[in-house]
N, C-alpha and C positions, 0 to 999 in steps of 0.2 A: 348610721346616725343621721338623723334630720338638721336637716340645715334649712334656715330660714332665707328665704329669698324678700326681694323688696315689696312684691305682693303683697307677699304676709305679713310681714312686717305692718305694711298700713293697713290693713283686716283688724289687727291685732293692735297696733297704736289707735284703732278706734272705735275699738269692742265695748268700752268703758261708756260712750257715747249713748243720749237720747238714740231710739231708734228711728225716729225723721231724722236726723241729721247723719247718721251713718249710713244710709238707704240715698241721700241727699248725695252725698261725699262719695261716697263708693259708685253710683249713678255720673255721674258728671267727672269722674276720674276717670275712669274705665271708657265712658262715654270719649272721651279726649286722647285717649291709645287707638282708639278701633271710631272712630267716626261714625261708622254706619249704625253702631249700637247706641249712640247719642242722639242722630238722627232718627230713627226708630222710637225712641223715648223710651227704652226698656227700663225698668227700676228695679234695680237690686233690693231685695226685703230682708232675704237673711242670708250672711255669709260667715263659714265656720269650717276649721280644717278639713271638717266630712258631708258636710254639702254647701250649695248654695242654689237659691232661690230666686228666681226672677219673676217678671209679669209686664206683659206688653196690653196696652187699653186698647179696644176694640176701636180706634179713632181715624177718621177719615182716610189719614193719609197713608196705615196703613192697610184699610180694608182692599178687596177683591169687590169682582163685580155685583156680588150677592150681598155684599153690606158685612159682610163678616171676617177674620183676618185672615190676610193674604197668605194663600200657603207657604209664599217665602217668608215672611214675615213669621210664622209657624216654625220654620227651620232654623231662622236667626234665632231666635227664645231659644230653642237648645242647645243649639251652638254654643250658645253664649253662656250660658246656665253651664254646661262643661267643660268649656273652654277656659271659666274663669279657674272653674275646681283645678283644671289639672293643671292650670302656669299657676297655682296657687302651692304649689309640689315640685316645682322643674326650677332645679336651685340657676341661679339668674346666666351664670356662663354655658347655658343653654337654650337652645329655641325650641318653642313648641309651636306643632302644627296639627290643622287637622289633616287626615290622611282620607277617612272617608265619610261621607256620611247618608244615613238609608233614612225616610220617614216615609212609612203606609199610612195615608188620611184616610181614617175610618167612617168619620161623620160631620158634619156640619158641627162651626162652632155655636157654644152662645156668649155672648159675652168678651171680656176679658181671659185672656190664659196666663196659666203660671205655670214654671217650668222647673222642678226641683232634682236636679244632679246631686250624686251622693259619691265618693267613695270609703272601700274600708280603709279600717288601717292598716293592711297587708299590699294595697294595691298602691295607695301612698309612700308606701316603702319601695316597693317594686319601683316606681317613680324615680324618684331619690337615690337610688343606689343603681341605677342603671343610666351608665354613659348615652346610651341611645338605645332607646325603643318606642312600643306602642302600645294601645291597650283602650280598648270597648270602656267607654267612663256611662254608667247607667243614666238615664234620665228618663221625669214619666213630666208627663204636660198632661195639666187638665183645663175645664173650662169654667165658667162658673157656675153649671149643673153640678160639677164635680165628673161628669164625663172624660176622657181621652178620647179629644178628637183626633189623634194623629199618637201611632207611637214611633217612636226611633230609636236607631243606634249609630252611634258615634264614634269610628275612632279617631284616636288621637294618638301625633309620637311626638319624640323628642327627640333633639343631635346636637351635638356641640357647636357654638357657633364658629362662621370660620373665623380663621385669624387674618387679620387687616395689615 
């Protein structure tokens, strides 16, 4: 049985929502838990129990020497794009972390990148019904060629948190 966590919960109290303003909200929340994702200027575009969607702007601060985005800046987009998916599954008297993560940079970007995480709904369950584990959450990132400059894999787990 799925159990909603406070995540989802505010995914879901603001599904109903213009979508600037839920992209607005979910941006600057999310951005306000994890700093760096706020600092970054990532913006959330679409978020739903089986993906979510991000895009970092090719802007100054975080480009690379080449003028184009920094390959870390490349690995926070997915990070973050499945990081949000799977604490969006990890009912709240648990922590999730990431455990590892791989990305081969294939090519030069152009543009803006968007980063779209998916899971099923079997992997969502596996989530949820399990006190602690881990699990490869997919993600593809493209450019605005529609290119994959970069792909990776991510895992991620989860543990109970301790007790205080």
């Amino acid at each position: 049985m799925t159990q909603t966590n406070r995540l989802m919960k505010l995914v879901n109290a603001t599904s109903k929502l213009p979508q600037g303003i839920r992209s607005t909200l979910w941006s600057k929340a999310f951005g306000r838990v994890v700093p760096m994702v706020g600092t970054a200027n990532i913006r959330y575009l679409a978020v739903d129990a089986n993906h979510v969607v991000v895009r970092i702007e090719n802007h100054r601060a975080m480009q690379n020497h080449i003028k184009g985005v920094h390959a870390a800046a490349m690995a926070l987009l997915a990070e973050t794009a499945t990081g949000f998916l799977t604490a969006m599954h990890v009912p709240d008297q648990r922590i999730v972390l990431i455990k590892s993560l791989h990305v081969d940079y294939l090519k030069l970007t152009q543009g803006a990148l968007t980063a779209t995480a998916s899971l099923t709904p079997e992997q969502q369950a596996f989530i949820t019904e399990n006190e602690k584990g881990e699990l490869i959450v997919p993600v593809r990132v493209v450019d605005e060629s529609g290119q994959e400059p970069i792909q990776c894999q991510m895992l991620w787990a989860w543990l109970p948190k301790r007790q205080k």
